[in-house]
Every structure is written in structure tokens, then in C-alpha cells.
N, C-alpha and C positions, 0 to 999 in steps of 0.2 A: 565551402559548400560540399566537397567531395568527404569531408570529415562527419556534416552531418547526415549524408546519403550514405555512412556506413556504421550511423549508429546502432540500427537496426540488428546489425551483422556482430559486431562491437559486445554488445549486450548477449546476444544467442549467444555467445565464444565465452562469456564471462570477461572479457578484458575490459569491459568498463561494467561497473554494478552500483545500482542507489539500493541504499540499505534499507529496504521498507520493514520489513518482519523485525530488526535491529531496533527499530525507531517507533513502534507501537505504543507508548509510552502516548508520545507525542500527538497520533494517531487520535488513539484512545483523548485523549485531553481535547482535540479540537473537536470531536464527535461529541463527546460531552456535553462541552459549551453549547454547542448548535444544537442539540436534544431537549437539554435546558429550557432554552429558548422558544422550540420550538411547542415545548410540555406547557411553559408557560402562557405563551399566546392560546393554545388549544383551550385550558381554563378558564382562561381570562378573558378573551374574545370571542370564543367560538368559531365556528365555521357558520359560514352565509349561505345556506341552503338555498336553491332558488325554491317556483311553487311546486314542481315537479316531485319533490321531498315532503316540503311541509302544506302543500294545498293553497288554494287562495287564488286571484281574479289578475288577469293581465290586460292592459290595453296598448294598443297601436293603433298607430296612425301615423303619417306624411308629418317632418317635422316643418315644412314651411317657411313662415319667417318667425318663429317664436324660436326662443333661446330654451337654454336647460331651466333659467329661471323663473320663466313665466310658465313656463311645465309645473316647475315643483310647486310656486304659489298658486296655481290653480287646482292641482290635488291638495295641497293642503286646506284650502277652501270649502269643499268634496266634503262626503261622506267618509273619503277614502283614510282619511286620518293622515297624521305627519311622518308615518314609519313608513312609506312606501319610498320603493326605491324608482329612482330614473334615471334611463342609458338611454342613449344613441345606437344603432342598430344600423349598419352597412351607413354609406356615403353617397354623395353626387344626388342627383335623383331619387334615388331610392331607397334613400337615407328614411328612416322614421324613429318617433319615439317610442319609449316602451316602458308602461309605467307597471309595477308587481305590488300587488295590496295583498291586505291579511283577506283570508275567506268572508265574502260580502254576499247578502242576501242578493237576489234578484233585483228586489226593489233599491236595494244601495248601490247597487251595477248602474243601472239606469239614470241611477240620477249623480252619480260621477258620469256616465258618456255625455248627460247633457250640461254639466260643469263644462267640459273641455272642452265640448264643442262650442259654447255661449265665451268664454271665456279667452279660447286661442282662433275663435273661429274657423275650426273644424269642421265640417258638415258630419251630421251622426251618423251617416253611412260609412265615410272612412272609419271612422273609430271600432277596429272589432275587437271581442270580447272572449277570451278564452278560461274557463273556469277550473279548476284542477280542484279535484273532492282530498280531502286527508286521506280518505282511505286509499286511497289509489296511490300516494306520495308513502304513506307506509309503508304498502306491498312491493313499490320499487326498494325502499331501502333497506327492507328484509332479504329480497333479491342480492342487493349489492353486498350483503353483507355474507350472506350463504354464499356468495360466488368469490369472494377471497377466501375463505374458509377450504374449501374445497380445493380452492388453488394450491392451499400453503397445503392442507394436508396429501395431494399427490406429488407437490414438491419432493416431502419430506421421504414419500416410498421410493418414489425413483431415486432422488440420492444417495437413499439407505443401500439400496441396491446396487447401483451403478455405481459405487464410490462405499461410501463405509456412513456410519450413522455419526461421526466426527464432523463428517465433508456437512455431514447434512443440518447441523446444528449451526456449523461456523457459516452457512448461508441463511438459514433462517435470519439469525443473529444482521446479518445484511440487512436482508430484506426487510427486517423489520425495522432496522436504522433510516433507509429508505423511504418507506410508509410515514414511520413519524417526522421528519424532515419534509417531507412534501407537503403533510397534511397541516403541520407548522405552519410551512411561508405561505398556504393558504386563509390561517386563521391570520398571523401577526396582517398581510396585506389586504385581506380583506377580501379575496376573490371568492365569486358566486361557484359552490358547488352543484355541477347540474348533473345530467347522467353523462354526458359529456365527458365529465369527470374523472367519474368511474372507470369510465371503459379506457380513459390513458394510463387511469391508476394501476388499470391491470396492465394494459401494455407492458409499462416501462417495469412492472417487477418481471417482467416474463424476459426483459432485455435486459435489464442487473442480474439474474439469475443465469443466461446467456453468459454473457461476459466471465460470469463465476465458475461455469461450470469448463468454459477454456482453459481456465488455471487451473484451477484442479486436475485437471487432465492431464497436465503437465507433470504437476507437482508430482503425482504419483508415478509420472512415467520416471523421475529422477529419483522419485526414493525406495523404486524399486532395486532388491537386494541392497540397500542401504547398511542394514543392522550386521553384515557380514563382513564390512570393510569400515576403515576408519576414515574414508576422503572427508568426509564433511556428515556435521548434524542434521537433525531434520530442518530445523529454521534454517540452519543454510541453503539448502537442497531447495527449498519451498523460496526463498529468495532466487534462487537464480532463476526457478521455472517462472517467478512474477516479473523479474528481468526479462526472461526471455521472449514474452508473450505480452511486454510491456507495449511496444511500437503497437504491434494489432491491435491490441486493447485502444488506444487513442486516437489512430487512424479511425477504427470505426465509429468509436465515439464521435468523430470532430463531424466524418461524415453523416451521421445520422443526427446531426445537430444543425446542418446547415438546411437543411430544408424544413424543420420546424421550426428554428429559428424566421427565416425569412417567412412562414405562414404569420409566428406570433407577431413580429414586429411590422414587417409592410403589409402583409396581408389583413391584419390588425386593425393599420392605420388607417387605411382603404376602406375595410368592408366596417370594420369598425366589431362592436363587442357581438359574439354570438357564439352557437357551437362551435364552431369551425375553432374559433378564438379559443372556447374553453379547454380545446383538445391539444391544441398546442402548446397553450400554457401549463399544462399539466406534463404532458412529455417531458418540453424543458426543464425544468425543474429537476422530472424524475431522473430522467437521463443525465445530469452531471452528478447529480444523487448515488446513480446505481453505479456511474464509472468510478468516484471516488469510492466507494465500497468495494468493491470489489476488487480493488489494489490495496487498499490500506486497512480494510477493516475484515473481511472473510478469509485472507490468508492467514494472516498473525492471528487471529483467533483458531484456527487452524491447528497454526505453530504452537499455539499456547497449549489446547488441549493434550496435541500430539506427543509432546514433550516432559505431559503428567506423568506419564507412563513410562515401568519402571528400564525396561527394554532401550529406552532412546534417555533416558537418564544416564544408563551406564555409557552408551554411545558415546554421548556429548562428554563423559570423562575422559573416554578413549583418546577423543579427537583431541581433547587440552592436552592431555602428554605428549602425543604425535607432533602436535606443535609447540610444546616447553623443547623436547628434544632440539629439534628441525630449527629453533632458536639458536640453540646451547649449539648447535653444527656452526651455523650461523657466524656468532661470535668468533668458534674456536677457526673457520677458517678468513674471517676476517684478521682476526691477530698475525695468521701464518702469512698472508701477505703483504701484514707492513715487516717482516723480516727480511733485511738487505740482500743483495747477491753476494756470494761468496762462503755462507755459512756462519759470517760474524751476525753477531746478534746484537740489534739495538739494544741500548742502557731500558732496562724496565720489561724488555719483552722477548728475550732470548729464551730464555728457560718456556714460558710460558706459549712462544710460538714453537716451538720441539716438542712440548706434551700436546698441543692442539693438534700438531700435527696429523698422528693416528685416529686419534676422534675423527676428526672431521675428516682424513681417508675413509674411516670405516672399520678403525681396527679393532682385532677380536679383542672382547670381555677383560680387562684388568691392565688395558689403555690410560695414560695418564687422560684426566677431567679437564677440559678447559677453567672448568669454574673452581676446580681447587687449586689449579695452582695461581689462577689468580688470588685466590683466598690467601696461598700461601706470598706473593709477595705483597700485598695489602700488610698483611701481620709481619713482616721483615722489611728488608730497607728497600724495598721496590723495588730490586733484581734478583731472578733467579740463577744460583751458580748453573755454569755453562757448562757444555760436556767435557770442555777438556780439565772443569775443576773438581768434576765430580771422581770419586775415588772406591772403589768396590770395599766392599765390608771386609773386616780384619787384616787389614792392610794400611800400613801405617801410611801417612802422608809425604812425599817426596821432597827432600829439603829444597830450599830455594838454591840458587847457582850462585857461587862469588863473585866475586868483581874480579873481571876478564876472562872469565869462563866462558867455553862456546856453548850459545844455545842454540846450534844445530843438531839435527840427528847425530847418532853416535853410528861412526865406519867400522863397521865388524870386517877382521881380517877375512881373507878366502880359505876358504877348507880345500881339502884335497880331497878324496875318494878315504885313503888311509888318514889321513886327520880326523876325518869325521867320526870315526869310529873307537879314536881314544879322547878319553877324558881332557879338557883343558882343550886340547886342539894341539897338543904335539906331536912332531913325527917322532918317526919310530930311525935313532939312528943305526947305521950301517955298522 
């Protein structure tokens, strides 16, 4: 428990990191697929305008003791024809049905309310009648349509502005991931779009956009003076701010999901299908929509763009050397401490921990390589000669010692004061 109440910390620190910007690939590939899908339903199925959109006649009424099915077979009975749809509308009491037909004359209204009521035994008083003109379902959808328009394009100035027109493309690129995904799992499932709808659709891009515009804040607080030092690339820099602002990101997510959640699913099951219902179902949706975007899909597009450019091109070479080096250190002081105590040197890595040695202290320019002189016993027999075999240039090599010869140091006689000063070391006799 204490491990994960400091993952939060963990992450801001860098000591633990998931590679998102690294992993865009993958990113990329399940966006896809879900886009896909989502293209295909929208072609294929359409979206379920309620009348509020496309026009046409509603009834209600107390659903009593008639089932859904004696509903549908008495509109199909009707004037109303077999394409109309039928829901249940809230519960308990006050529960009623709700039937939606195409645009019916007066005279075809009338004689569907005395269908239902002969038929379910309704009294026509309950039965009311609400009519929605096309032209009125138009002007909404013109409406809703100028009102995303206007949205994406103040997006697009603030961002340009408050961030760079990069920041502002790699959220569009979101948002618009977003829109199609939502509008997908409304066509593949079949959910009524009503204005209800709308007005989540805008919500939840104004809360993926939210979310979006936290990272970025970051990102650029990390990759300020970036291009002046080698610590790390842009996609690095951009991965640790999505690290860092990861826990926030979820926390608010989860919490703004638990009280849509509970309207979609009990509140749902309670009052049963209506606005209330449409608005939540749309949140939901958008809202794990917009949290998955905004960690995996506007930052790496981000990185990607950022990274076109020639400035953070040469960067990212920088950074590879810093780290081939910071490697090659690596090794050459990893070698120097499998060498023994005492100065003897293991068979294979004597010579080879002696030249690492200065590398990997630090030493100045024309230091033996770690990696050449492994090169150098790779191509010989595996050991490097040791220092005490090595012999300065133009100097012959020192015979070996016979048999019973001492190989101790050799005891130089004591000089005198007057010794020292003739040749050979003889005195001077008297």
C-alpha cells in the first residue's frame, strides 16, 4: 500500500516511468482499429437522430399493464407504420411509453391516438401528441454544427497562442480522435442522438482538451532551455511531463466518471431512457475517450511533429553519444572491478582493466579505450601483457634468470659521500 501511495511521487522523481511517447506505434495501431470501426458503423448504420433532428409525431402515455409488445403491434396496426420506435420512459408510477413516428398529418395523428387507445385501452386524453416540423429539426442541426465549428476554431487560437501552433494541431488531432470514437459507438450501438447529445459532445471535448492542455504545460515547462544541454531529447522530456501529470490525469478522470457513471447505469435503470440518460451516455463514452487521448495520442503526436525539426534532430544525436560514451564509461569501469586486490591481474582482463582504468576516472585525451583494448585481446590470445611485461621502445628485452638465480631485487652496495662522486663507486685510497 505505501508503495502505491508513492507512486505519484515515484513518477514526478522519474524513478519509475511507462514509455508512452516510446510506444506510439502501438498507440497509433489501437486508435486505428477503433476509428476504423468506428468510420464503418457511421457509414453503415448511421446515427439515430431522435425528432428533434429529423421532425415527426411523438406519443405518450401511462404504460399500464401493456408490455413493449402490444405497443409495437398496435403501432404497427396505425397509420404510424413499422419504422417507429418504442422506449419506456422513467419507472414505478410514472413510468410511460413513448412512441416516435416519421412526420404524420393531423389526420394520421389522430387516428394512431385512437389506435392506442382502442387497442391498449388508453383513454385519448392520456395520449399526448407532440409534433416537431423539419424545419425546426434542421435549424437545430445547423446550430449544433456552427457550435463545434467555432469551438474547434477558438481552440485552435488559443493554443496557437498560449503554446505554439504544434501544441495546437497535436490536440486537434485528439479531439478529433475523440468526436469520431464517440460518434462511432453511437452509430455501431444504436443510441438516439438528441440535443442532449450535443450539448455532452461539447462537454467532454472541452474536458479532453482540459486534460490536454495540463500536459502540455508541463511538457514545455521541461523542454524549456532544452536545445542548450544534452540531458535528454524532446520525446523524452515530453514523456516524463506525461509521467509526471499521469496520477492527475486519472484521479480526475476516475473522479469525474463516477457520478456519470452512477446517473448512466442506476439512474438509467430507475428513471429509465430520457435526457437525463442521453447526457450521460455521451459524457461516458467521451470521457474515457478524451483521457485515453490525451496520454497516448496528443503528446506523441506532439513528439512526432517536434522532433521533424532540424534543431532537435541534431539534439537527439547529441543525446546518442552522451550515451554511447556514459556506456563505453560503463563497461571500462565495470572491467576495472572484477580486477583482484593486490595489482595482479585476472588471466583475460589485466591489461584491459589498467587501460579502463583512466577512461573511466576521467583521464585526459590519448587514455587507453576500453573498447580497443578489448578489441586488442579478442584478436590475440585473450590476455593482455601486464605492466611488468611490457618494455619501453628500443630497449632490448631482459633475459630470463637461470636456474638458481635469485629473483629478488638486486642490494646495491652503500656509497659514501666520496664514493658517490667517483665513477664505479671506489674510494679514493690514502
Amino acid at each position: 500500500m505505501s508503495r502505491l501511495g508513492n507512486i505519484g511521487g515515484r513518477l514526478y522523481r522519474g524513478e519509475v516511468s511507462i514509455d508512452f511517447v516510446g510506444r506510439q506505434k502501438l498507440w497509433y495501431s489501437i486508435s486505428g482499429l477503433i476509428l476504423v470501426l468506428s468510420l464503418i458503423g457511421l457509414f453503415t448504420r448511421g446515427l439515430n437522430f431522435t425528432v428533434d433532428f429529423k421532425g415527426g409525431s411523438v406519443f405518450k402515455f401511462p404504460v399500464g399493464h401493456s408490455s413493449i409488445t402490444d405497443v409495437q403491434h398496435a403501432v404497427s396496426s396505425s397509420d404510424a407504420g413499422s419504422n417507429a420506435i418504442v422506449q419506456q420512459v422513467g419507472s414505478g408510477a410514472s413510468a410511460n411509453w413513448q412512441v416516435q413516428t416519421g412526420k404524420l398529418p393531423y389526420s394520421q395523428q389522430t387516428q394512431v391516438q385512437a389506435t392506442l387507445s382502442r387497442d391498449l385501452g388508453v383513454p385519448q386524453d392520456r395520449i399526448s401528441i407532440n409534433f416537431v416540423g423539419a424545419s425546426w429539426g434542421s435549424d437545430i442541426t445547423h446550430k449544433a454544427i456552427e457550435a463545434l465549428i467555432a469551438f474547434l476554431v477558438v481552440i485552435v487560437i488559443y493554443l496557437s497562442i498560449a503554446f505554439e501552433w504544434r501544441m495546437a494541431v497535436a490536440a486537434l488531432v485528439a479531439l478529433a480522435h475523440d468526436i469520431v470514437i464517440t460518434t462511432g459507438v453511437y452509430a455501431l450501438a444504436g443510441f438516439e442522438v438528441s440535443p442532449a447529445t450535443v450539448i455532452g459532445l461539447l462537454t467532454i471535448l472541452g474536458y479532453s482538451l482540459y486534460d490536454t492542455v495540463v500536459v502540455f504545460d508541463k511538457v514545455r515547462e521541461n523542454t524549456a532551455g532544452l536545445l542548450s544541454s544534452t540531458r535528454s531529447t524532446y520525446s523524452q522530456a515530453a514523456n516524463l511531463a506525461l509521467n509526471q501529470t499521469l496520477v492527475r490525469s486519472i484521479n480526475t478522470s476516475v473522479i469525474a466518471l463516477l457520478p456519470v457513471a452512477a446517473i448512466l447505469f442506476i439512474g438509467g435503470g430507475i428513471l429509465g431512457a430520457g435526457e437525463l440518460n442521453d447526457l450521460a451516455l455521451v459524457l461516458f463514452v467521451g470521457m474515457l475517450s478524451g483521457t485515453y487521448s490525451s496520454i497516448c495520442i496528443a503528446t506523441p503526436v506532439l513528439a512526432d511533429l517536434k522532433e521533424r525539426q532540424p534543431q532537435y534532430q541534431a539534439l537527439a544525436k547529441r543525446v546518442a553519444l552522451k550515451a554511447a560514451g556514459g556506456r563505453a564509461a560503463r563497461r571500462a569501469a565495470a572491467k576495472a572491478t572484477r580486477t583482484p586486490a593486490g595489482g595482479a591481474t585476472a588471466p583475460g582482463t589485466g591489461g584491459a582493466a589498467l587501460a579502463a582504468g583512466p577512461v573511466a576516472a576521467g583521464a585526459p585525451p590519448g587514455a587507453a579505450d576500453p573498447d580497443d583494448v578489448a578489441d586488442a585481446e579478442l584478436a590475440g590470445d585473450g590476455e593482455a601483457p601486464g605492466p611488468e611485461e611490457r618494455v619501453p621502445a628500443g630497449r632490448a628485452a631482459p633475459r630470463p634468470p637461470g636456474p638458481g638465480a635469485r629473483t629478488g631485487p638486486r642490494q646495491q652496495p652503500r656509497r659514501t659521500s666520496s664514493a658517490k662522486r667517483r665513477p664505479g663507486g671506489k674510494k679514493k685510497r690514502r
